[in-house]
C-alpha positions in Angstrom: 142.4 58.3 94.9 145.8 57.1 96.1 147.1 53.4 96.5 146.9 54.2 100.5 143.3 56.0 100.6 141.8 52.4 98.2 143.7 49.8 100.8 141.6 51.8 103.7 138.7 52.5 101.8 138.5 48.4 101.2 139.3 47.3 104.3 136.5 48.8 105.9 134.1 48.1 103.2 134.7 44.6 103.9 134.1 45.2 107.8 131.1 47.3 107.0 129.8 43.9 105.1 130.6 41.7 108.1 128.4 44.1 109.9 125.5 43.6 107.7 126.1 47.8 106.2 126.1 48.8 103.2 129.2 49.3 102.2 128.0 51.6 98.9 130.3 54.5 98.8 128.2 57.2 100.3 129.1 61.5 100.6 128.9 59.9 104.7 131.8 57.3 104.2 134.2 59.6 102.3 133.2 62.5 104.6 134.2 60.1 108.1 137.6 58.7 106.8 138.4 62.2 105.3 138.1 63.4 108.6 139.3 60.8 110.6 142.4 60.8 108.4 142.4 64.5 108.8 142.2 64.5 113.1 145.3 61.4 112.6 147.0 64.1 111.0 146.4 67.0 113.0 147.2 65.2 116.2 150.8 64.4 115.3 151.4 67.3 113.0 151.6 65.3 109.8 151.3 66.0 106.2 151.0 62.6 105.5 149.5 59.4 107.0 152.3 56.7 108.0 151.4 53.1 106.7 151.8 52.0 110.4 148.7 54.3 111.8 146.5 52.8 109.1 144.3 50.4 110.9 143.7 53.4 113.8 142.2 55.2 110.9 140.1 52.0 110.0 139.2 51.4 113.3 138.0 54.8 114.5 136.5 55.5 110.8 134.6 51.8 111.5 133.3 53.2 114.7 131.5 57.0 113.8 130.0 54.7 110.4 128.3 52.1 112.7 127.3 54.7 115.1 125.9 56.8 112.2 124.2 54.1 110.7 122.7 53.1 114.2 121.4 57.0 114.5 119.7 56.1 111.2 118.9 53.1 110.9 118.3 51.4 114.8 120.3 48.9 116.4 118.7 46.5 114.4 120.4 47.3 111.4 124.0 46.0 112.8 124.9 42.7 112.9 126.3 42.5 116.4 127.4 39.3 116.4 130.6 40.9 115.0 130.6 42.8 118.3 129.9 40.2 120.5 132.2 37.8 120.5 135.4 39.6 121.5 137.9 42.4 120.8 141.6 40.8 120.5 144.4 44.1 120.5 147.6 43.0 120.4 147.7 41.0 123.8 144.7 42.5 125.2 141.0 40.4 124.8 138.2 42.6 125.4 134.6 39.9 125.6 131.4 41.5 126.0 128.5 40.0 128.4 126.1 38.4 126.1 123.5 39.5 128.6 123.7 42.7 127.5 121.2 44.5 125.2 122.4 44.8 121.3 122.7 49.0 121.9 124.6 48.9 124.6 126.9 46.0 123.1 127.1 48.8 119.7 127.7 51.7 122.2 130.6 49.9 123.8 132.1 48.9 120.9 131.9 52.4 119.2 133.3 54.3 122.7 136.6 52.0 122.4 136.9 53.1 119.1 136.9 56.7 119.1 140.4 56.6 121.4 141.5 53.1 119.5 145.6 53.7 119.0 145.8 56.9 120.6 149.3 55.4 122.4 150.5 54.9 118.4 149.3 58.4 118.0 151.9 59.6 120.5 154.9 57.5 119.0 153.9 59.2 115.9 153.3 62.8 116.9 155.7 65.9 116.4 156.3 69.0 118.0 155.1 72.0 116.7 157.3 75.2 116.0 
């Protein structure tokens, strides 16, 4: 495994623990970074992922492993404190209503993730010939 694969691969391992998931490496966690590494590089016609688009890959990889593991597992399995108290991107806050349910709070937070950095993606993206 490359020097750029393990920095991702430990990044959201540590997130995965702030979450209360099991941050074993399963087929599951290789299988959604491969392919969220693999869509990154599709997208902007890439043979290799930029250091800079790292933490989109981390993001949106973060987001289809909780959602998976909430398919399993139940809401209950996620810490949602971690997705509660806010979402900070740059100079952009995103807080959540404590009022609302832990699923919905999880669903929220995995719907922002799937199009996290898609503007990046465009800075990044090539034209196909």
């Amino acid at each position: 495994m490359d020097e750029q694969r393990t920095r991702i691969n430990e990044k959201i391992g540590d997130l995965l623990t702030d979450y209360g998931i099991d941050t074993s490496n399963t087929p599951m966690f290789d299988f959604v970074v491969d392919s969220t590494i693999q869509e990154i590089l599709n997208f902007c016609a890439l043979t290799k992922l930029p250091a800079e688009l790292e933490h989109v890959v981390i993001r949106r990889a973060l987001g289809q492993i909780i959602l998976f593991n909430v398919q399993i597992n139940g809401t209950d399995s996620i810490n949602a404190d971690m997705i509660v108290k806010s979402i900070t991107e740059g100079d952009t806050s995103i807080s959540y209503d404590n009022r609302l349910d832990k699923g919905m709070l999880i669903f929220a937070y995995v719907e922002e993730s799937k199009k996290y950095g898609q503007d990046e993606l465009y800075s990044f993206r090539k034209m196909r010939w």
